[in-house]
MARTORTI-744848 format. One record per residue: chain; z negated, x, y of N, C-alpha, C, CB in turn. Coordinates in Angstrom, 2 decimals. Glycine has a CB too. Example, Ala and Ser with C-alpha at 12.3 -4.5 7.8 and 13.67 -1.06 7.14 Angstrom:
<rs>
{r 'A', {-7.80, 13.19, -5.69}, {-7.80, 12.30, -4.50}, {-7.80, 13.20, -3.30}, {-9.05, 11.31, -4.47}}
{r 'A', {-7.08, 12.85, -2.25}, {-7.14, 13.67, -1.06}, {-7.87, 12.90, 0.03}, {-5.72, 14.08, -0.60}}
</rs>
This chain:
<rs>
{r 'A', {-7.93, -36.44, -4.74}, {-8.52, -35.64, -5.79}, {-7.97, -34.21, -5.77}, {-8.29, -36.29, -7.15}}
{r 'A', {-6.36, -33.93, -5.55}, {-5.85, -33.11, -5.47}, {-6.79, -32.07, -4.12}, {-4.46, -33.65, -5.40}}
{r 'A', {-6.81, -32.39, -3.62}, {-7.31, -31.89, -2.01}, {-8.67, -31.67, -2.29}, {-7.15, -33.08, -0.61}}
{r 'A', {-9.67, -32.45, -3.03}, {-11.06, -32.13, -3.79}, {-10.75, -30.60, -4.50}, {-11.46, -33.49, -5.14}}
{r 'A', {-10.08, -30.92, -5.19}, {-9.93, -29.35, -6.13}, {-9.81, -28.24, -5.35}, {-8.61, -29.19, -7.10}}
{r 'A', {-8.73, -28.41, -4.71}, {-8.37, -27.40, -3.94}, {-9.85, -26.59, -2.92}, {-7.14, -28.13, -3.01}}
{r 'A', {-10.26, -27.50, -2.54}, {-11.06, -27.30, -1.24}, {-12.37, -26.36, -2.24}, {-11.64, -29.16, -0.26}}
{r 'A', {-12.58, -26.84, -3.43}, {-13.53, -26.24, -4.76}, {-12.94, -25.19, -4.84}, {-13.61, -26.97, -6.25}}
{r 'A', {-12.08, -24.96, -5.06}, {-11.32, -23.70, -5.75}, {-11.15, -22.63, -4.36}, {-9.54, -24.25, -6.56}}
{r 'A', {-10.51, -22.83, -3.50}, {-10.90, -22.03, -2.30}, {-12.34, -21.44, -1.87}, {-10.57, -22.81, -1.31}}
{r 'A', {-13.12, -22.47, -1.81}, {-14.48, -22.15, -1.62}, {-15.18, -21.23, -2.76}, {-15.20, -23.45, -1.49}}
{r 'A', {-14.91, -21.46, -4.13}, {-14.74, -20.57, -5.10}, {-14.43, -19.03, -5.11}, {-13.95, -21.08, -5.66}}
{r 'A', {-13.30, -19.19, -4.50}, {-12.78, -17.67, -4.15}, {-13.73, -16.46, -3.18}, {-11.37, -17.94, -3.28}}
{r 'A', {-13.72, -17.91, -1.95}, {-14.76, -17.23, -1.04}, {-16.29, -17.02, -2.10}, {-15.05, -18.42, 0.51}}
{r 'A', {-16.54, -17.45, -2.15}, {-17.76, -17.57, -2.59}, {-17.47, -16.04, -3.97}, {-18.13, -19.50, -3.17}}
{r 'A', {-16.82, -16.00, -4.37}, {-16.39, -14.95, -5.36}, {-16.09, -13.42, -4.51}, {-14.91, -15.58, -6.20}}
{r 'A', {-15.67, -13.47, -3.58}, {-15.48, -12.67, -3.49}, {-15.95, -11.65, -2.47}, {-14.68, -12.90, -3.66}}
{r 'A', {-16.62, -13.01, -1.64}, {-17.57, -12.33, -0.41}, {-16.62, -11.52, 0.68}, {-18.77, -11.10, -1.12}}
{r 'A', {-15.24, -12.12, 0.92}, {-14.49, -10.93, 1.66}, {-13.38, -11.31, 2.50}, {-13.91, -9.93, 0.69}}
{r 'A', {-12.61, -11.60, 2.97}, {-12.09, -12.41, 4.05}, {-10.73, -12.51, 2.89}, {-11.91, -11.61, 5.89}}
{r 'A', {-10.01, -13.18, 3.45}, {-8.81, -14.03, 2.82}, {-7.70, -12.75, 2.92}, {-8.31, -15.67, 3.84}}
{r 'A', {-7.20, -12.72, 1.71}, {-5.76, -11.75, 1.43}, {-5.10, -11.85, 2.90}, {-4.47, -12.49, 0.02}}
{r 'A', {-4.55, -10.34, 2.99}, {-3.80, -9.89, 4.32}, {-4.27, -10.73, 5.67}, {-2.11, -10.16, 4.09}}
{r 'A', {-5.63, -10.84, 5.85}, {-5.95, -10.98, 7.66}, {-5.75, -10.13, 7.87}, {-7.17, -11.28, 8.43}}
{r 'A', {-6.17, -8.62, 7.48}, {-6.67, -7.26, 8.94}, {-5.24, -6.94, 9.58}, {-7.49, -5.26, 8.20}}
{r 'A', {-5.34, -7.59, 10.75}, {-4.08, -7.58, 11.70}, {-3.42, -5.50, 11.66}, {-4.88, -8.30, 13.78}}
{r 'A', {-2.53, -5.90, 11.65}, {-1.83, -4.32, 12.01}, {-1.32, -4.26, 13.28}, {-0.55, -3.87, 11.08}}
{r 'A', {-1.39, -3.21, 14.24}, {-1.20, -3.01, 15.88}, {0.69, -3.35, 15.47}, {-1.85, -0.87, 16.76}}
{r 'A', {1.04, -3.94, 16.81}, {2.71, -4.00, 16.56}, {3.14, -2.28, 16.84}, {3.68, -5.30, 17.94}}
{r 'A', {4.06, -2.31, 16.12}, {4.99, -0.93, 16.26}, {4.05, 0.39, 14.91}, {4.82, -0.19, 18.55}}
{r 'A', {2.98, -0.40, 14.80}, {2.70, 0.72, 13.36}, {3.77, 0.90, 12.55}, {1.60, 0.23, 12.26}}
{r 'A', {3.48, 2.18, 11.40}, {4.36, 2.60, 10.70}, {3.88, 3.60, 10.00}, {5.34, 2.84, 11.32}}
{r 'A', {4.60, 3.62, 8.67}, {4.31, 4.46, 7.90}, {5.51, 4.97, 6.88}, {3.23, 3.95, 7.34}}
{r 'A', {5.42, 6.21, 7.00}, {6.45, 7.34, 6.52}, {6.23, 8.45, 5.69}, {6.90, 7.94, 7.52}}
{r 'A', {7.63, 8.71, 4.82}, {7.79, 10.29, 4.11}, {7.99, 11.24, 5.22}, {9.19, 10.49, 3.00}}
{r 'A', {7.18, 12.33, 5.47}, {7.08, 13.48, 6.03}, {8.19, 14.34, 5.35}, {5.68, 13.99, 5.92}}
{r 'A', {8.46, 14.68, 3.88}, {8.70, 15.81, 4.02}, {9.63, 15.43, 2.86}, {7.60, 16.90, 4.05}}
{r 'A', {9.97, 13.82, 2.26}, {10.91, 13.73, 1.36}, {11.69, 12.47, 1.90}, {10.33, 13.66, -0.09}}
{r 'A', {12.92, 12.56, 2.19}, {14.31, 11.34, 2.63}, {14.91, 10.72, 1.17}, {15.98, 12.32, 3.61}}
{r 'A', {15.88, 9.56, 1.69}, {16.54, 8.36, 0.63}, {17.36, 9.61, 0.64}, {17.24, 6.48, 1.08}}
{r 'A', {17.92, 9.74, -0.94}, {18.84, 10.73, -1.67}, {18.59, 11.86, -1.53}, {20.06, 10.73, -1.41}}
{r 'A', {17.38, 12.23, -1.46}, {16.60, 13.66, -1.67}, {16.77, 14.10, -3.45}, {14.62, 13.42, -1.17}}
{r 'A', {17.14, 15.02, -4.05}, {17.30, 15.55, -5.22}, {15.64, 16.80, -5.28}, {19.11, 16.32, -5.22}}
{r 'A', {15.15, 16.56, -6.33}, {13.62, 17.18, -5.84}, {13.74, 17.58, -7.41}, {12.00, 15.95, -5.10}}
{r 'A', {12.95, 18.83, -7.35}, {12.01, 19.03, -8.72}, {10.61, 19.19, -8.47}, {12.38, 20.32, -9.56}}
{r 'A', {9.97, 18.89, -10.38}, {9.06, 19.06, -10.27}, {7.95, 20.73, -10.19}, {9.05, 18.23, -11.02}}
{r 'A', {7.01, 20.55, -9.63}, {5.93, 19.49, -9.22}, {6.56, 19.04, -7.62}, {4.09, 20.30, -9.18}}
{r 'A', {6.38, 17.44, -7.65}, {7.02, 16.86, -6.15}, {5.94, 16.70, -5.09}, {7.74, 15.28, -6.29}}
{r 'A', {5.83, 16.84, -4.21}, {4.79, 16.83, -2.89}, {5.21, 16.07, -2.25}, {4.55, 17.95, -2.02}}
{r 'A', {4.35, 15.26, -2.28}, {4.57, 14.37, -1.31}, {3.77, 14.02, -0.13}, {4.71, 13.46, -1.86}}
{r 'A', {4.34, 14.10, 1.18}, {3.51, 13.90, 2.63}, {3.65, 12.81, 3.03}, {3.85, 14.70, 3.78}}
{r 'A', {2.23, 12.03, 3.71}, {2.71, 10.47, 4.24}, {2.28, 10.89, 5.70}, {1.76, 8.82, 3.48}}
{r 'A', {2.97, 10.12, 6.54}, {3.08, 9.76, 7.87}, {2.80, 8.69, 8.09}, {4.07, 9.90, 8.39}}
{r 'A', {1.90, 8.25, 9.20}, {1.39, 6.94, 9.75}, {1.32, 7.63, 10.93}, {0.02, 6.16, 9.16}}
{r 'A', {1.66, 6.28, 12.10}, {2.32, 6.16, 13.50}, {1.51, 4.68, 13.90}, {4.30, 6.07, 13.46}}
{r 'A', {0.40, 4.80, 14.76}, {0.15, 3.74, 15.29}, {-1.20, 2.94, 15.02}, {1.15, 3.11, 15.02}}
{r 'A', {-1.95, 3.75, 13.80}, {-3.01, 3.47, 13.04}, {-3.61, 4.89, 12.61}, {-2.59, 2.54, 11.86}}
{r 'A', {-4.98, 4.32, 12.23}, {-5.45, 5.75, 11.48}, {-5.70, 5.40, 9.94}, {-7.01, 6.44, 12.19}}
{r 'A', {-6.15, 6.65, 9.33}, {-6.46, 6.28, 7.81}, {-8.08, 6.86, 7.95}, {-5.27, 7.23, 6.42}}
{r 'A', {-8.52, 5.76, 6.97}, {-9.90, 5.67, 6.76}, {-9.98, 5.52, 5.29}, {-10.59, 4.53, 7.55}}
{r 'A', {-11.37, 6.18, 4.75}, {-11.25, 5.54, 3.33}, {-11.25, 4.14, 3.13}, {-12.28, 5.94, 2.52}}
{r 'A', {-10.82, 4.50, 1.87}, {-11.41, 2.23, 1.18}, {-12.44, 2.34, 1.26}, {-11.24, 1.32, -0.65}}
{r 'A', {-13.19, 0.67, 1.76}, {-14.23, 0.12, 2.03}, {-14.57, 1.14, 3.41}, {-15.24, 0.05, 0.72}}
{r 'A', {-13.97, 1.34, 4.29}, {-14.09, 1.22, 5.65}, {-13.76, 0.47, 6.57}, {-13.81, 1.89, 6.00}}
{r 'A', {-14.52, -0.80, 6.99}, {-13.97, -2.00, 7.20}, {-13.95, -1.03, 9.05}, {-15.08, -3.79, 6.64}}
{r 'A', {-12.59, -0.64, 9.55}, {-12.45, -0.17, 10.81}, {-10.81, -0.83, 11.61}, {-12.57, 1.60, 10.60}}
{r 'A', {-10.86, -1.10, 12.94}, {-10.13, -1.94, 13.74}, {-8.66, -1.13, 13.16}, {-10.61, -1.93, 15.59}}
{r 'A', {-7.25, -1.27, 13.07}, {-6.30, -0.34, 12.74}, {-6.32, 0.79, 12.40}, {-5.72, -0.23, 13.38}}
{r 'A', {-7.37, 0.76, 11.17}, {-7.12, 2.18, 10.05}, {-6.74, 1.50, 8.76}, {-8.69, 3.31, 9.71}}
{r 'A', {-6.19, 2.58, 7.97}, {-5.94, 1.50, 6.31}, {-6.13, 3.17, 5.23}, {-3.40, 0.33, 6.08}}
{r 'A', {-5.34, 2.86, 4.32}, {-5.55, 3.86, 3.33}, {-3.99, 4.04, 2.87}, {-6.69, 3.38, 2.09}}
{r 'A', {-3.72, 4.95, 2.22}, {-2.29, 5.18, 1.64}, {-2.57, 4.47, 0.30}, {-1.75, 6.92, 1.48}}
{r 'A', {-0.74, 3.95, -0.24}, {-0.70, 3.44, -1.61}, {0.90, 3.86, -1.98}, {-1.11, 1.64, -1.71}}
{r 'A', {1.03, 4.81, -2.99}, {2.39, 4.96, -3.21}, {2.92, 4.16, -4.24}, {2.69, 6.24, -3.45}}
{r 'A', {3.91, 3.69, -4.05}, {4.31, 2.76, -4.91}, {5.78, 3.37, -5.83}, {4.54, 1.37, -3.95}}
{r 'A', {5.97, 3.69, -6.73}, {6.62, 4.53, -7.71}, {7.46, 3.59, -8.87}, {5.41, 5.47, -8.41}}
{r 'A', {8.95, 3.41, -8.21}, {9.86, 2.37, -9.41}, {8.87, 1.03, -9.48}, {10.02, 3.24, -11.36}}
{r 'A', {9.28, 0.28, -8.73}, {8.32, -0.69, -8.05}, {8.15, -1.58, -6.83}, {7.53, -0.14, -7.91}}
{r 'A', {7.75, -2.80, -6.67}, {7.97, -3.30, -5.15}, {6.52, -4.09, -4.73}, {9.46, -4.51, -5.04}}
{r 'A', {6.59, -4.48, -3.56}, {5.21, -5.33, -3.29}, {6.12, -6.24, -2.08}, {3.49, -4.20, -2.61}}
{r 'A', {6.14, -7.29, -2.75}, {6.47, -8.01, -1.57}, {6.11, -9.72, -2.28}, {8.32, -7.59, -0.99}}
{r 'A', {6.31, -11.02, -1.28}, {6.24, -12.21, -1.59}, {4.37, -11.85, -1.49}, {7.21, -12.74, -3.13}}
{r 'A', {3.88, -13.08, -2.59}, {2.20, -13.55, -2.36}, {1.59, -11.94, -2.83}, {1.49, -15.24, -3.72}}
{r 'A', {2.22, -10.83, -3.59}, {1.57, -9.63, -3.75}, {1.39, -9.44, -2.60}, {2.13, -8.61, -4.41}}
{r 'A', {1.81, -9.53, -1.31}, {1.45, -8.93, -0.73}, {0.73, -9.73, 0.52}, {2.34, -8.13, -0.66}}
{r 'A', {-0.46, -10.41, -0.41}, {-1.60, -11.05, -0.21}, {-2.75, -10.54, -0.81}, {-1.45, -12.23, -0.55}}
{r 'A', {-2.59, -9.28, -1.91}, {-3.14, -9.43, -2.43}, {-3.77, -8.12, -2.61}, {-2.71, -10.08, -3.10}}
{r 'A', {-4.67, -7.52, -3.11}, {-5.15, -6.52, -3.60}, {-3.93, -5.31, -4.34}, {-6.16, -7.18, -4.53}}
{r 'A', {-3.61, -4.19, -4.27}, {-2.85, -3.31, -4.69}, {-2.94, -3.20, -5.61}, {-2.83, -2.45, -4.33}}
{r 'A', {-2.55, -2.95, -7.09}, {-2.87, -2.53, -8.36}, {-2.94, -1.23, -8.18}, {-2.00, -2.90, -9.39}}
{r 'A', {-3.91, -1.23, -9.45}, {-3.71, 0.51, -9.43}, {-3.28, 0.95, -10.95}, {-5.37, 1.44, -8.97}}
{r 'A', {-2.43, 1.76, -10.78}, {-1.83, 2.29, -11.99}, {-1.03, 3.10, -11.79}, {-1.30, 1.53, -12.76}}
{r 'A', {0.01, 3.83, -12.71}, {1.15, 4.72, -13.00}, {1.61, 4.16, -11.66}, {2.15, 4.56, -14.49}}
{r 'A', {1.93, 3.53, -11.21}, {3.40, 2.54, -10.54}, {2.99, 2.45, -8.74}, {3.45, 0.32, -11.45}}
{r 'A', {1.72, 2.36, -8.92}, {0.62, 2.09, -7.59}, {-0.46, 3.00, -7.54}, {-0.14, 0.64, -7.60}}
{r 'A', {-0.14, 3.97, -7.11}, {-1.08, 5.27, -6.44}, {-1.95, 4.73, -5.50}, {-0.23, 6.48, -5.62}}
{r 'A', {-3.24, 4.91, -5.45}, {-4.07, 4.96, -4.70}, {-4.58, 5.96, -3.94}, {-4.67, 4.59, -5.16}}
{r 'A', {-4.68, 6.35, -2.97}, {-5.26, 7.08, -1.81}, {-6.40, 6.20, -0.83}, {-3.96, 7.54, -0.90}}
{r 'A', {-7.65, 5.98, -1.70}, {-8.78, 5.79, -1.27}, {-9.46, 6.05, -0.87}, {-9.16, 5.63, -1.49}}
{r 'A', {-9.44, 7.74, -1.01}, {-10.16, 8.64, 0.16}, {-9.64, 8.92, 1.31}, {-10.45, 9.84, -0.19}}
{r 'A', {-8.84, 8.55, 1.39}, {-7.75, 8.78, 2.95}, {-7.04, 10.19, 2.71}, {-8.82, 8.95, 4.77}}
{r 'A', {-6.36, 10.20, 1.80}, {-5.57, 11.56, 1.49}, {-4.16, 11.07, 1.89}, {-5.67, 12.17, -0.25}}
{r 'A', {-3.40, 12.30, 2.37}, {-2.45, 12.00, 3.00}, {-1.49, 12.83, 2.39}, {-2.63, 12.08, 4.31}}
{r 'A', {-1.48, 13.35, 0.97}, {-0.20, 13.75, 0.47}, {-1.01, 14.10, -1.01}, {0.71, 15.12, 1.43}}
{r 'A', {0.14, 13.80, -1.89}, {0.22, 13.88, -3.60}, {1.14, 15.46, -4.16}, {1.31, 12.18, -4.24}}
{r 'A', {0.39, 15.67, -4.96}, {1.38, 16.55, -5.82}, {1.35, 15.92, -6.93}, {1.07, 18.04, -6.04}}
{r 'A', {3.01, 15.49, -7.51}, {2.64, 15.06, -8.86}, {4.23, 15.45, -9.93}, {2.14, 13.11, -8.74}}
{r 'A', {3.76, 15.03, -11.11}, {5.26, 15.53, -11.71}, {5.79, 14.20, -12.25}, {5.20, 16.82, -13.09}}
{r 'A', {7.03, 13.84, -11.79}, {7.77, 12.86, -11.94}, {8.96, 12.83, -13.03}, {8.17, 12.70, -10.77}}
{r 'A', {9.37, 12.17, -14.30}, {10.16, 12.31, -15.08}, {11.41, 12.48, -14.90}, {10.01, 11.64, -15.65}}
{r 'A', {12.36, 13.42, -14.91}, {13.84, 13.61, -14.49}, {14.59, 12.23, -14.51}, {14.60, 14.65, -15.51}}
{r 'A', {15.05, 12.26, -13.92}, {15.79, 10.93, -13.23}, {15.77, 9.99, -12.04}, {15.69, 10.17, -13.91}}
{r 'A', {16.22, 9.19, -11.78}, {16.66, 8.75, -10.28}, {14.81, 7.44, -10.17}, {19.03, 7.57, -10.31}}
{r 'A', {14.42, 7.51, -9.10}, {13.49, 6.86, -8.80}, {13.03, 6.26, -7.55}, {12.83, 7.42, -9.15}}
{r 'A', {12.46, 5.39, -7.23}, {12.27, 4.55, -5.89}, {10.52, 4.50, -5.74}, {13.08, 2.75, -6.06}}
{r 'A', {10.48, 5.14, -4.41}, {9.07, 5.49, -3.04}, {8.79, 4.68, -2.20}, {9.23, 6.60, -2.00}}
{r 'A', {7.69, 4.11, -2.56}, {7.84, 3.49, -0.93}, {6.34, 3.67, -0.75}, {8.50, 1.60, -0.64}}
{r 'A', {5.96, 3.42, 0.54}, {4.35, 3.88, 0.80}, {3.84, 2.38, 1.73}, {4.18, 5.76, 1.99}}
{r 'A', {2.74, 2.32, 1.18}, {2.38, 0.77, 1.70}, {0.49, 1.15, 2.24}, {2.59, -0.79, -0.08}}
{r 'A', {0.69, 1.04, 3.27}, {-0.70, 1.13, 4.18}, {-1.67, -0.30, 3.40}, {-0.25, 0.81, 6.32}}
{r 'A', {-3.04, -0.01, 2.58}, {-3.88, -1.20, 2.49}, {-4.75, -1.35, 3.52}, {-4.61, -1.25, 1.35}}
{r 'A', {-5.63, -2.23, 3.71}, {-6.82, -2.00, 4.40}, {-8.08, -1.45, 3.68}, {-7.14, -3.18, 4.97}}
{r 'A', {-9.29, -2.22, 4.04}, {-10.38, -1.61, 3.69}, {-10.53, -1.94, 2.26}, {-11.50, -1.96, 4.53}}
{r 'A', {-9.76, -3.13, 1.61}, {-10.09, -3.98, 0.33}, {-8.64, -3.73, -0.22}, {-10.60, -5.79, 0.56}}
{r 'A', {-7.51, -2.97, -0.10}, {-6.54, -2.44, -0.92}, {-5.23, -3.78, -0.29}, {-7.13, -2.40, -2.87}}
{r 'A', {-5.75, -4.35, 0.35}, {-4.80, -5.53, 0.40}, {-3.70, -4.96, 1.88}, {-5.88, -7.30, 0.69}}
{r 'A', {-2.42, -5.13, 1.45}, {-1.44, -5.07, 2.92}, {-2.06, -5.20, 4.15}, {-0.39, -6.21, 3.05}}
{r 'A', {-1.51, -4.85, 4.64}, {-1.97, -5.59, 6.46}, {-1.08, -6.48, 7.27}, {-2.10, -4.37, 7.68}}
{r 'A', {-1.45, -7.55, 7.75}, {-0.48, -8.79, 8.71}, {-0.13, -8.40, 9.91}, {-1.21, -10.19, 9.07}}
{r 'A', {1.04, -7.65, 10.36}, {2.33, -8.18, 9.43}, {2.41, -6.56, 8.20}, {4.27, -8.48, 10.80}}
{r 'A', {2.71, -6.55, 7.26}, {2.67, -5.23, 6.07}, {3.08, -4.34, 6.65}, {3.49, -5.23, 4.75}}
{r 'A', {2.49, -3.04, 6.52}, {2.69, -1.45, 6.80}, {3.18, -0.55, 6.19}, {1.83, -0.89, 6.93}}
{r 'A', {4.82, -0.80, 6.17}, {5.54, -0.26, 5.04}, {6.13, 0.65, 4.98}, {6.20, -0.82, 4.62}}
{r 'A', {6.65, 1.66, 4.49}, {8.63, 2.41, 4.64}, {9.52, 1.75, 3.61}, {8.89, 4.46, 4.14}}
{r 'A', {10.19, 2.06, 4.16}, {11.20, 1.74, 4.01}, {11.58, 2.57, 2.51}, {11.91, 1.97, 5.29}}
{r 'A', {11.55, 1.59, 1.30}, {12.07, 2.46, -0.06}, {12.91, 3.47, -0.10}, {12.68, 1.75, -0.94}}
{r 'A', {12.86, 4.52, -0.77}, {13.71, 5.34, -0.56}, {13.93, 5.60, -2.40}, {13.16, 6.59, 0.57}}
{r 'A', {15.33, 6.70, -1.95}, {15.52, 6.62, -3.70}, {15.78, 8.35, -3.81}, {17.26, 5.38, -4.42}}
{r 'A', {15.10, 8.50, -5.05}, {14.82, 10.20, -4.81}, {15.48, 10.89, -6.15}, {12.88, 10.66, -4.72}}
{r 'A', {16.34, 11.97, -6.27}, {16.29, 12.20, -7.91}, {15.49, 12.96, -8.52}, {17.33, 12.67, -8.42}}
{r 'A', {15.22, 13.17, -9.95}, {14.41, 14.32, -10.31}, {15.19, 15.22, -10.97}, {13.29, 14.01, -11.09}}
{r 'A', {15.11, 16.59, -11.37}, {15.87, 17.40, -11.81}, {14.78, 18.05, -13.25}, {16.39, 18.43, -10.47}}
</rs>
């Protein structure tokens, strides 16, 4: 019965969502994605600029279903890891979206110490297998 449900509830999803299963779109090995123009223990004021770097992929907008392109997502005092990162990106204060394929932010950040990290989605906001990450960094504000 257990295995009945399940197999309902999966098919459910599909059927809901019309879209392939959280984190397939393979990422090329050795991709990467990076701060251009801000490092871990950078002291910054505002307004902060921020540049992303990707190595190994291109950026395409969301809903460009294309072979190793994705979109930028900044992630701001915050993490994505475990089944999130199966999953669709939030979007909010915390999770920046770059859906048009923009490759750098100006924004003003509240004085005090804070954590960056930039996470490549695909065409549907979701990570890529294996995830397209940097490496958190921790920045201050003045």
């Amino acid at each position: 019965m257990k295995k009945l449900i399940a197999i309902a509830s999966l098919a459910a999803t599909v059927a809901f969502t019309g879209t392939a299963f959280a984190g397939e779109t393979p990422a090329p090995e050795g991709a990467s994605v990076y701060f251009i123009n801000v490092k871990d223990g950078d002291t910054l004021t505002n307004p902060v600029t921020i540049r992303f770097g990707l190595k190994g992929m291109g950026v395409a907008p969301a809903g460009t279903e294309k072979e190793h392109t994705g979109h930028h997502h900044l992630i701001i005092n915050e993490s994505i890891e475990g089944e999130e990162l199966n999953e669709p990106i939030p979007a909010d204060d915390q999770h920046i979206h770059f859906g048009g394929g923009q490759t750098e932010k100006t924004l003003e950040l509240p004085a005090g110490t804070h954590t960056l990290q930039l996470v490549l989605g695909d065409w549907s906001h979701i990570p890529h297998n294996p995830p397209v990450m940097s490496e958190k960094i921790t920045v201050t504000v003045k």
